[in-house]
N, C-alpha and C positions, 0 to 999 in steps of 0.2 A: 425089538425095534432097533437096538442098536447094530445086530448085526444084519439088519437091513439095509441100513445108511453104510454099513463097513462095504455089503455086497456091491454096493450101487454105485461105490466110490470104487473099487476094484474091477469091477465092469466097466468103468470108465476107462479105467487104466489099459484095462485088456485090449480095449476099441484103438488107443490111442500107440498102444505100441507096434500092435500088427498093425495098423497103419501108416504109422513109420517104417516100419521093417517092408511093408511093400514100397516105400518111398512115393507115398501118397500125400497129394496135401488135403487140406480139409474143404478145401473147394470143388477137389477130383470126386471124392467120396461123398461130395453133396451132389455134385450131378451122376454119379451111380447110384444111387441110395434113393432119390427121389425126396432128398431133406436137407434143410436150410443150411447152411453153412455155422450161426448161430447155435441150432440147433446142437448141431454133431460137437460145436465147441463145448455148451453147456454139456453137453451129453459126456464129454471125454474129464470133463470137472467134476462130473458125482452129484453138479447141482437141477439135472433133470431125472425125474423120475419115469422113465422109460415104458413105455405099451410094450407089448410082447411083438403087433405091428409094427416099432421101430426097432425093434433091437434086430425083428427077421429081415428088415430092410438093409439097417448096418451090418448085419455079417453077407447080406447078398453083392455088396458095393463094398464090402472087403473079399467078395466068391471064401469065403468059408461059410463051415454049419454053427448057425446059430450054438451049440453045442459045444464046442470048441473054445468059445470066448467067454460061455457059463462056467465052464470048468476050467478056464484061467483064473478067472474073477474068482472062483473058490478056493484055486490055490495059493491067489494072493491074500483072500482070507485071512485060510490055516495060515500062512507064514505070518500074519502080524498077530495071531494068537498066543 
């Protein structure tokens, strides 16, 4: 469980950095993503627990692969391990 909540909180992170790095704000990324603004905030906090449907929507409205931001989020993991 715990390193569920660690995943989901680093997934958050992963969402929120590439999205900064493309100098996106969170309003752009809710009208490409096809998801609330709210949403994508709680989503970038760790405090929503993510559909496999949203997570393919947020890296399409960041144009990366879903895959990409799994395996940040993992590496942000391992680093606080």
């Amino acid at each position: 469980m715990k390193i569920q909540i660690a995943l989901g909180t680093a997934l958050g992170k992963a969402i929120k950095a590439k999205r900064r790095q493309l100098g996106m704000s969170q309003e752009i990324l809710s009208e490409k993503s096809g998801l609330h603004r709210t949403y994508i905030s709680d989503a970038e906090r760790g405090s929503r627990n993510l559909s496999i449907q949203s997570m393919i929507r947020l890296a399409g409205g960041l144009d990366v692969p879903l895959s990409s931001l799994i395996a940040e989020a993992e590496s942000l993991v391992r680093r606080q391990a």
